[in-house]
BAFI-3210 file (N, C-alpha, C; in Angstrom, 3 decimals, decimal comma, padded with zeros to 6 digits):
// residues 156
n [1|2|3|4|5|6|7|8|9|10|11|12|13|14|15|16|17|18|19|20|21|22|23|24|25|26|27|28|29|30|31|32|33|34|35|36|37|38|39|40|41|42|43|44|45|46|47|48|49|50|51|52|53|54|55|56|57|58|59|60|61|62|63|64|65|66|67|68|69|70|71|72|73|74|75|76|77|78|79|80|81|82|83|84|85|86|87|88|89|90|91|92|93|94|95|96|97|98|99|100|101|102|103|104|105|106|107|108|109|110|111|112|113|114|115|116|117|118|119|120|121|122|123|124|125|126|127|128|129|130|131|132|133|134|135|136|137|138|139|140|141|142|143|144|145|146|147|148|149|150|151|152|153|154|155|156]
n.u [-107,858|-110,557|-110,976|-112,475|-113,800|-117,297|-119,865|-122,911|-124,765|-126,989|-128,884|-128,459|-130,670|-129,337|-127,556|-128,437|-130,031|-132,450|-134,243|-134,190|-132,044|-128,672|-126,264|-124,143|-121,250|-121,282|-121,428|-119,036|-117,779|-119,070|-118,433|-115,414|-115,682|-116,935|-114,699|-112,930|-113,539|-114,353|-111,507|-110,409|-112,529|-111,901|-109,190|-107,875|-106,594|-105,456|-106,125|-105,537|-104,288|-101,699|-100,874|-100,308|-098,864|-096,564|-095,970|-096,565|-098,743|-101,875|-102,536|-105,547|-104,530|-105,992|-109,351|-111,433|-114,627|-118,279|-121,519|-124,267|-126,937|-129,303|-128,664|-131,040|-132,678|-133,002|-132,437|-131,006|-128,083|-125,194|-121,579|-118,817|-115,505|-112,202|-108,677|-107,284|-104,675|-101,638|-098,617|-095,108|-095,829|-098,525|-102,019|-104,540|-107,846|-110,821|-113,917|-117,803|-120,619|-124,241|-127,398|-129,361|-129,774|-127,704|-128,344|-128,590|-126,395|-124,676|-123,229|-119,342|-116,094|-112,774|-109,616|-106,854|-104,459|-101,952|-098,761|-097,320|-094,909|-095,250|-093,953|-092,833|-094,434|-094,351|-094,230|-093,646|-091,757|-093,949|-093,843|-092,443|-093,909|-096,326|-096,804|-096,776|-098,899|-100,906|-100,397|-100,975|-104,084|-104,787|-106,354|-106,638|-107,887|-109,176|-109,331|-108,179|-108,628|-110,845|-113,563|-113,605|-114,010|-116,340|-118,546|-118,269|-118,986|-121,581|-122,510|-122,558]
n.v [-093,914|-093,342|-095,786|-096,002|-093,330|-091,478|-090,154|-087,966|-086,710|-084,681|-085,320|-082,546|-080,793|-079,483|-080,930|-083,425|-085,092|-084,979|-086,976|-087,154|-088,258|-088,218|-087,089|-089,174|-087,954|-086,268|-087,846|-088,099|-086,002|-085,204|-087,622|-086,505|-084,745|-085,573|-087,072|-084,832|-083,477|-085,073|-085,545|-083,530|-083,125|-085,305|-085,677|-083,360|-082,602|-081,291|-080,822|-078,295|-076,575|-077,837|-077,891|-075,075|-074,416|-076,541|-077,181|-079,426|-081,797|-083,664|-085,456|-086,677|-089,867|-091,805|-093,166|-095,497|-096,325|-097,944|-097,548|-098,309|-098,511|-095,922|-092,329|-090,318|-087,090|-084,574|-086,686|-088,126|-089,136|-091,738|-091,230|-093,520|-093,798|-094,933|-095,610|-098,035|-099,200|-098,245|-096,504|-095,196|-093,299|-092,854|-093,146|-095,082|-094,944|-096,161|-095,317|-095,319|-094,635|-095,268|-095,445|-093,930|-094,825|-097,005|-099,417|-099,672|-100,182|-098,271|-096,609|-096,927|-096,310|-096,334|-094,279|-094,001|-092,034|-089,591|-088,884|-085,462|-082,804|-079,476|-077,426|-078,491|-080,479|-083,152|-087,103|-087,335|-088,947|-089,780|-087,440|-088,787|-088,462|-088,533|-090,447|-091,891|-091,467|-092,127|-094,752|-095,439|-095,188|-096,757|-099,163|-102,322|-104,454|-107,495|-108,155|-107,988|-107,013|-104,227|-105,100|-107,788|-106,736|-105,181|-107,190|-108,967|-106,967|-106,564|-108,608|-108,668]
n.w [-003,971|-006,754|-009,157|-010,717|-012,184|-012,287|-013,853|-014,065|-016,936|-019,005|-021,694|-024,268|-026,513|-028,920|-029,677|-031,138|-032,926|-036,115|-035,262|-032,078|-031,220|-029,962|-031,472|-033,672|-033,659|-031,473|-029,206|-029,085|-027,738|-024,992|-023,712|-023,248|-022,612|-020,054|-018,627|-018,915|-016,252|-014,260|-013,615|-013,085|-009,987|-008,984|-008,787|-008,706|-010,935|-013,802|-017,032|-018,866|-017,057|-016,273|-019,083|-019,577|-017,501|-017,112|-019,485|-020,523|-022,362|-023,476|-026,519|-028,682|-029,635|-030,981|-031,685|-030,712|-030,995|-030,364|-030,909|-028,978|-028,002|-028,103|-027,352|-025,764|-026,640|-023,565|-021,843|-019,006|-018,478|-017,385|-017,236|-017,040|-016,781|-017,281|-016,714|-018,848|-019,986|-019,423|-020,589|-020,986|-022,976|-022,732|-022,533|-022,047|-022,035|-020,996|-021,772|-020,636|-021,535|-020,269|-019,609|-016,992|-014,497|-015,064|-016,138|-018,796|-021,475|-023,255|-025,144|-025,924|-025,336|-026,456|-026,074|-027,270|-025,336|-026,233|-024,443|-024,504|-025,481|-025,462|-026,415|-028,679|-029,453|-029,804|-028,846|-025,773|-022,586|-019,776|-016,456|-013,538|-011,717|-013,233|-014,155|-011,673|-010,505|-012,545|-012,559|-009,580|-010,252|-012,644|-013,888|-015,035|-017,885|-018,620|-020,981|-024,567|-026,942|-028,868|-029,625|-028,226|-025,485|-025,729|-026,004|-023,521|-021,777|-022,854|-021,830|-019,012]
ca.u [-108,497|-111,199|-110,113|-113,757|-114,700|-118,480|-120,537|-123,708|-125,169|-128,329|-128,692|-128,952|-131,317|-128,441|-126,809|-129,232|-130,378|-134,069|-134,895|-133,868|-130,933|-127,623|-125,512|-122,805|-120,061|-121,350|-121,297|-117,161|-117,675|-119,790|-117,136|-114,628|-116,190|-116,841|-113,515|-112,204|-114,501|-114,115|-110,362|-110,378|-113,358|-111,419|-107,985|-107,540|-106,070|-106,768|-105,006|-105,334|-103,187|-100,907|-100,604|-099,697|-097,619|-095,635|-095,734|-096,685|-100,342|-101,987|-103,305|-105,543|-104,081|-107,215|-110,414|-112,528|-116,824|-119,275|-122,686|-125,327|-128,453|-129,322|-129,039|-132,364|-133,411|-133,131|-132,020|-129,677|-126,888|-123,838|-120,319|-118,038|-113,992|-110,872|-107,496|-107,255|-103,598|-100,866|-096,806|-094,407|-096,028|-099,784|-102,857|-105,493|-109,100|-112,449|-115,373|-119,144|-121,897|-125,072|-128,719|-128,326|-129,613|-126,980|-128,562|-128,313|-125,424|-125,323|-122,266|-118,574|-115,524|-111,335|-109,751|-105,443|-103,901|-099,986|-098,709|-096,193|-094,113|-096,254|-092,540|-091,857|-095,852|-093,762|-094,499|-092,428|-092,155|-094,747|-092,733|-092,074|-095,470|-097,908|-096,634|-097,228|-100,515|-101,386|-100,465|-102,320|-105,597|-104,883|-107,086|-106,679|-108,683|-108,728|-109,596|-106,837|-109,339|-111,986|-114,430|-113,996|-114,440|-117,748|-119,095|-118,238|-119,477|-123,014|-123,230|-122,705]
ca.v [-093,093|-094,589|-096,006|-095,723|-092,302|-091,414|-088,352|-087,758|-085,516|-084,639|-084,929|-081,420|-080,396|-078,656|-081,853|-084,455|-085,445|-085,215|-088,175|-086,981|-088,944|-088,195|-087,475|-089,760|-087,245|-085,463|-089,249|-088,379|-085,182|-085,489|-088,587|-086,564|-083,402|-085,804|-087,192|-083,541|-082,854|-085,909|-085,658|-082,171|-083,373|-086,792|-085,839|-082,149|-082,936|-079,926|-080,709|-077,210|-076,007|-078,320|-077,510|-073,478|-074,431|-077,303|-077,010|-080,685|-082,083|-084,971|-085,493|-088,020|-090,408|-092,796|-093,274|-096,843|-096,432|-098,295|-096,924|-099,551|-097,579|-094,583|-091,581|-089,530|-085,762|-084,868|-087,976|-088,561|-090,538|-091,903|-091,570|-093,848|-093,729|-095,553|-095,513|-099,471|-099,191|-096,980|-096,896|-094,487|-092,395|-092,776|-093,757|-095,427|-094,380|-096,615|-094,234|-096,270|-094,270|-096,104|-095,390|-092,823|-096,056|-097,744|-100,660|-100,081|-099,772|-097,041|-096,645|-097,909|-095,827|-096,210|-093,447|-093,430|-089,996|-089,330|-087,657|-084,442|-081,613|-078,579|-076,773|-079,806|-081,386|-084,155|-087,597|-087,260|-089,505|-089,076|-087,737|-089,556|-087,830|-088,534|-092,165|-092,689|-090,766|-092,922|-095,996|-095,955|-095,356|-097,894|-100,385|-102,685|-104,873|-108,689|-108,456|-107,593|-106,396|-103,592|-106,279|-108,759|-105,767|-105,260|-108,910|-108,492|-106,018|-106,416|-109,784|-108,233]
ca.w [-004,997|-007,261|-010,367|-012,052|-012,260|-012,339|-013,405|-014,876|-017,778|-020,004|-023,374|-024,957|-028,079|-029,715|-029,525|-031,301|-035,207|-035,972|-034,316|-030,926|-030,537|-029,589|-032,623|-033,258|-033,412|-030,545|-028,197|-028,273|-027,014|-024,092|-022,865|-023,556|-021,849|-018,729|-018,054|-018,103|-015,080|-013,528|-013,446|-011,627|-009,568|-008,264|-008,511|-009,169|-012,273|-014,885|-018,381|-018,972|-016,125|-016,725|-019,994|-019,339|-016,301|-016,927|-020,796|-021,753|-022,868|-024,200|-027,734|-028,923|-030,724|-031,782|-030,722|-031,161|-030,434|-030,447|-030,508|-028,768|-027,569|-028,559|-026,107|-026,440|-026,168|-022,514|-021,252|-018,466|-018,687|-016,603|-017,838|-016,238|-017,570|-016,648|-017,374|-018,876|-020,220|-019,631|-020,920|-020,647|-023,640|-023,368|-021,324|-023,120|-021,587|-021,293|-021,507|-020,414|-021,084|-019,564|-018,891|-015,618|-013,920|-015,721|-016,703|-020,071|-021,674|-024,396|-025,661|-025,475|-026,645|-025,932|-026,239|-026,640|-025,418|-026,404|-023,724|-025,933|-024,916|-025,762|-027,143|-029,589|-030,196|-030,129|-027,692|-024,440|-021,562|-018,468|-015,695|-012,246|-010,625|-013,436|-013,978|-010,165|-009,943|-013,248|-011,855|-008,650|-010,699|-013,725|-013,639|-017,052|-017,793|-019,156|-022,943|-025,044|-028,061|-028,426|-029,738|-026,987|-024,890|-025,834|-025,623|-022,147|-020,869|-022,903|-021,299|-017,467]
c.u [-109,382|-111,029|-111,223|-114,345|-116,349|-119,146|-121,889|-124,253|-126,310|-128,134|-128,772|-129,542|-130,544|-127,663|-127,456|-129,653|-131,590|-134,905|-134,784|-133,377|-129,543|-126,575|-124,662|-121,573|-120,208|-121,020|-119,723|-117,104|-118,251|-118,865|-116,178|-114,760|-116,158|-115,675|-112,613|-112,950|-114,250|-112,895|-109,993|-111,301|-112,807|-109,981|-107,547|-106,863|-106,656|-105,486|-104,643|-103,956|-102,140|-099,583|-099,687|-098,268|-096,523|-095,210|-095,753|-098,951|-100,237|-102,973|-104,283|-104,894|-104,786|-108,453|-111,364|-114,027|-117,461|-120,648|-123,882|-126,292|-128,254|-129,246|-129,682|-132,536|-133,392|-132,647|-130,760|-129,249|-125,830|-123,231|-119,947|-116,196|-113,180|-109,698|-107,561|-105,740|-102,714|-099,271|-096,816|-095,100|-096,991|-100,329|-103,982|-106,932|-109,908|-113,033|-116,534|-120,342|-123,447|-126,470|-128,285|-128,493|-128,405|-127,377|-129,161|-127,261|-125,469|-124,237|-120,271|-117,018|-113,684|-110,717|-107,867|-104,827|-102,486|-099,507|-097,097|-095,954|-094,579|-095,164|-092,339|-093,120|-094,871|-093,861|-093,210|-093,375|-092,964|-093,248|-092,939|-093,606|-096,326|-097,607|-096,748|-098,706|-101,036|-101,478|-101,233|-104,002|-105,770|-105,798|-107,214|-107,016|-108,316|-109,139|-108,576|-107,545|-111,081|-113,343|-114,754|-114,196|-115,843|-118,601|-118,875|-118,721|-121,003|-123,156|-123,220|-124,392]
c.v [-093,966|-094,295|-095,745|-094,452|-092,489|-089,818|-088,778|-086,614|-085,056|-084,359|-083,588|-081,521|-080,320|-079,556|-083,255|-084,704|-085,212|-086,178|-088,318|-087,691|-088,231|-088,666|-088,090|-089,151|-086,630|-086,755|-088,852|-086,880|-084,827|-087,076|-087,831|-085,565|-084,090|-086,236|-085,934|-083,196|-083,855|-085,824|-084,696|-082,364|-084,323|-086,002|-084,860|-081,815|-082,455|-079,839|-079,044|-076,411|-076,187|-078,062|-076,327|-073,507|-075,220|-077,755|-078,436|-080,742|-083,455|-084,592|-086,521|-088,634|-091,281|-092,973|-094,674|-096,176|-097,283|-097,717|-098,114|-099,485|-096,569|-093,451|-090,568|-088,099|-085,988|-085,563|-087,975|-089,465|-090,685|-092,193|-092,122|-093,758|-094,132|-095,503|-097,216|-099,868|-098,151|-097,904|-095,785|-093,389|-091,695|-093,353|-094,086|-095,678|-095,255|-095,494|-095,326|-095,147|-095,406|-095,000|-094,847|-094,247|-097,211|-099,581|-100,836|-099,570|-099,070|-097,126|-096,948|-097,235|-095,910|-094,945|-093,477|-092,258|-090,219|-088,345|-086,527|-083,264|-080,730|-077,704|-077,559|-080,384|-082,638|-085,748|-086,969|-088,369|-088,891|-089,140|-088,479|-089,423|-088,281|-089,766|-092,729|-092,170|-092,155|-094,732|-096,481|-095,686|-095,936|-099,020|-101,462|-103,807|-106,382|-108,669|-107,491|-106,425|-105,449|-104,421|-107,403|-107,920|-105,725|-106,445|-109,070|-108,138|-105,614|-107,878|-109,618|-107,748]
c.w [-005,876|-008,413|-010,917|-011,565|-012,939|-012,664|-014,300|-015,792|-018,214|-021,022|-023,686|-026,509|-028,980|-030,222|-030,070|-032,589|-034,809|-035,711|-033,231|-030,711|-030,416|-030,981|-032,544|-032,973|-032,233|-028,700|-027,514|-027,372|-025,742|-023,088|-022,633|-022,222|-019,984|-018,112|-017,807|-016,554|-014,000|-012,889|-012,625|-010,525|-008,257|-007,744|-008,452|-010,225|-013,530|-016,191|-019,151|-018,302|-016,168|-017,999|-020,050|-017,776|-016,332|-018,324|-021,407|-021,612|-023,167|-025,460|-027,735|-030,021|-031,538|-030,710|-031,582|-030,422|-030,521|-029,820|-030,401|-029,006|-028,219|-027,447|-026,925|-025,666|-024,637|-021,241|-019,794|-018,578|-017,849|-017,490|-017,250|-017,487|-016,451|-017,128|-017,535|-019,253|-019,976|-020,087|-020,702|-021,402|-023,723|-022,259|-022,559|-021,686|-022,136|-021,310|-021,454|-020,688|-021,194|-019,256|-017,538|-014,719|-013,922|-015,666|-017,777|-020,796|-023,351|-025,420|-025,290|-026,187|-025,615|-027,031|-025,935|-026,251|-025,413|-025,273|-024,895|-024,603|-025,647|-026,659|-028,092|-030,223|-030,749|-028,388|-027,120|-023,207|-020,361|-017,695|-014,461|-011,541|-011,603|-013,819|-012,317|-010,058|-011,259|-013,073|-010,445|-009,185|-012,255|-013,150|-014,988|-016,992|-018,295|-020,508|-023,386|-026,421|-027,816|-028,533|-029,187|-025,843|-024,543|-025,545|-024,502|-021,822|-021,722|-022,273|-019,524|-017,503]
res [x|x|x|x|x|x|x|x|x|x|x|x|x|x|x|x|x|x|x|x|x|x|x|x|x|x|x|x|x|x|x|x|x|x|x|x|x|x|x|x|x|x|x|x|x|x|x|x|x|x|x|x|x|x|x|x|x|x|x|x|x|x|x|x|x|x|x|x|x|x|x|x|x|x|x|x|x|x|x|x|x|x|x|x|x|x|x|x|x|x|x|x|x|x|x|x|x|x|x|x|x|x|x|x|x|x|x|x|x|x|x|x|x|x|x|x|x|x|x|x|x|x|x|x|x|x|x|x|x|x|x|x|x|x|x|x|x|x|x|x|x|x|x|x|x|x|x|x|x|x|x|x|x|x|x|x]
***
């Protein structure tokens, strides 16, 4: 299975400041939007469904950004996302968005999710199936900090 999901998007109007960029608040939603798609796309994996059928979820629990580039009116862009950490409670999510070419890197955002029992909104352990599905598509990385993160991966 591949650990770096891929999709691409376009900026929307509706979605931009008066300088045709890519609002900052709107950057998390458009990552956020593509890893749902991705995840049913790759794996069939629909937090929704989940949700109503097996009665747990994930929250977020924090989100780090960095905004590099700007993404402009129009624009396509590649998302890429990874799972870079997981434990028993949580998965902590890269998001890449990049120039659709991706050779420029745009923006840069981790993303912890709690996994909770939808009866309780309280954490709960992953069970047996999504700690093995999560573990064959972890991929985690060598920098321990979001800031050596970045310095990384603008010097690739």
């Amino acid at each position: 299975m591949n650990k770096i999901l891929e999709s691409k998007t376009k900026i929307r109007f509706q979605d931009c400041d008066p300088f045709k960029h890519l609002n900052n608040s709107k950057y998390i939603d458009y990552l956020i939007n593509a890893r749902e798609d991705q995840l049913i796309e790759n794996y069939n994996f629909d937090y929704l469904n989940i949700a109503q059928t097996q009665g747990v979820g994930w929250v977020t629990g924090s989100n780090q950004i960095a905004y590099l580039k700007s993404a402009n009116l129009s624009e396509i862009v590649t998302i890429q996302s990874q799972i870079i950490k997981l434990t028993p409670l949580s998965t902590l999510v890269e998001f890449r968005m990049y120039s659709e070419d991706k050779i420029e890197l745009k923006s840069v955002m981790w993303s912890n999710f709690i996994h909770i029992s939808m009866e309780t909104m309280r954490s709960k352990k992953h069970s047996e199936v999504f700690m093995n599905l999560f573990e064959s598509i972890h991929l985690p990385i060598k920098e321990s900090t979001f800031e050596e993160r970045i310095k990384v991966l603008l010097r690739k």
